[in-house]
C-alpha positions in Angstrom: 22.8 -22.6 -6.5 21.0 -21.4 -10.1 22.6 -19.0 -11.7 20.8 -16.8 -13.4 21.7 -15.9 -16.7 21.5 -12.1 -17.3 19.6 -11.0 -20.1 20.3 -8.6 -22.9 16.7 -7.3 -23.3 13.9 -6.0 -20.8 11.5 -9.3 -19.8 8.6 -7.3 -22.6 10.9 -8.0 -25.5 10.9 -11.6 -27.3 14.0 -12.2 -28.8 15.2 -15.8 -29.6 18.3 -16.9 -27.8 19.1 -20.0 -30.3 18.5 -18.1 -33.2 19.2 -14.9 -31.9 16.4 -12.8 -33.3 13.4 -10.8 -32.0 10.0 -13.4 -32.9 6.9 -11.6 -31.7 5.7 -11.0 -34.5 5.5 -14.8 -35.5 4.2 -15.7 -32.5 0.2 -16.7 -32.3 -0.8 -14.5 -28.8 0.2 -11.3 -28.0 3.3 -10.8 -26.6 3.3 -6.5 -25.0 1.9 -5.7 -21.9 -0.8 -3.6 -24.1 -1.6 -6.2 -26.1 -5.0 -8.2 -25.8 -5.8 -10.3 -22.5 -5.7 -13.6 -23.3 -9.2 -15.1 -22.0 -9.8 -19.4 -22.1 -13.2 -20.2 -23.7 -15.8 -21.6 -21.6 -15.5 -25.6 -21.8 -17.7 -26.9 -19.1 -20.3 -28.3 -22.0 -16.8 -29.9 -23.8 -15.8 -31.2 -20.2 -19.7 -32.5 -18.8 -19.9 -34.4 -22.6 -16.3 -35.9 -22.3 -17.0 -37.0 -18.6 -20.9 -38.4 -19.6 -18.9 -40.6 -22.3 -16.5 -42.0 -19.6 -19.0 -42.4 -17.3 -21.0 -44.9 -19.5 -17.9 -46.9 -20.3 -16.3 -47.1 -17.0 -20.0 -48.1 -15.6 -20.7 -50.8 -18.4 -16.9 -52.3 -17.7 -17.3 -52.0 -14.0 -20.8 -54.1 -14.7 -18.8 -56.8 -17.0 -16.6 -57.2 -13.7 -18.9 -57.7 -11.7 -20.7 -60.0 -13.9 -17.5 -62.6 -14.5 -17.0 -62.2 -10.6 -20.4 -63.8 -10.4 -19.8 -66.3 -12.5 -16.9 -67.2 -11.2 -17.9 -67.2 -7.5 -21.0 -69.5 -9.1 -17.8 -71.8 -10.5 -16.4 -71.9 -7.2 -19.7 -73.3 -5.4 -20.0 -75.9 -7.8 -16.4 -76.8 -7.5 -16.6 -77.3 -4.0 -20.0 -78.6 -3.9 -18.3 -81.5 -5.9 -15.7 -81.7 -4.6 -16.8 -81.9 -1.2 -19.9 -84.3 -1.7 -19.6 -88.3 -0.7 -20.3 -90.4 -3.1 -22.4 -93.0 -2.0 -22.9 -95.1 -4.9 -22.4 -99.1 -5.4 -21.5 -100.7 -8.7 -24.5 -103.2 -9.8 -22.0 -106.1 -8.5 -21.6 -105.2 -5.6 -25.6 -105.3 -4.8 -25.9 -108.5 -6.9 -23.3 -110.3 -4.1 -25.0 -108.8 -1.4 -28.7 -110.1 -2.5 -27.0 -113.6 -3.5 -25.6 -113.9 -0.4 -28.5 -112.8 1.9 -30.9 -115.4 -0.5 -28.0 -118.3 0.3 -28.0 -117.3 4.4 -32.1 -117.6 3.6 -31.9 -120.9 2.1 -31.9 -124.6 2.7 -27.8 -124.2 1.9 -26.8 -123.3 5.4 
């Protein structure tokens, strides 16, 4: 349960419980029932600027993301394009025995 403290003053009066003084007169907005309404300026030009300015960097990051996903997707072909290929090659050797042999099976040498 809250227990509620009881006060010493109406709620229309300020008065300072830690430094125990009345402070509406320091205050920066009016503190009476009479006193003036308390109106927010219009931001909506502040806000529609503030949100352009994210806009154009969240799009220009989200493009660089996209751009090193690319790439890497482009690493990963040619990574398994490699790694996946046969190599079919035969050292000069290896070719050199074979012809050698097939002229000897060819000749008088039999």
């Amino acid at each position: 349960m809250t227990s509620k403290k009881k006060s010493r003053y109406p709620d229309q009066i300020v008065w300072d419980e830690e430094n125990e003084k009345f402070h509406a007169n320091i205050l920066p907005y009016a503190t009476s029932l009479s006193g003036p309404k308390i109106e927010v300026d219009d931001i909506d030009l502040f806000k529609q600027k503030g949100a352009n300015k994210l806009q154009k960097i969240f799009k220009s990051e989200f493009e660089e993301i996209i751009e090193k996903y690319n790439k890497l997707v482009d690493e990963v072909n040619l990574n398994d394009m490699i790694y996946n290929s046969i190599y079919a090659l035969n050292p000069w050797w290896v070719i050199y025995i074979t012809y050698t042999m097939e002229i000897m099976k060819k000749s008088s040498y039999h």
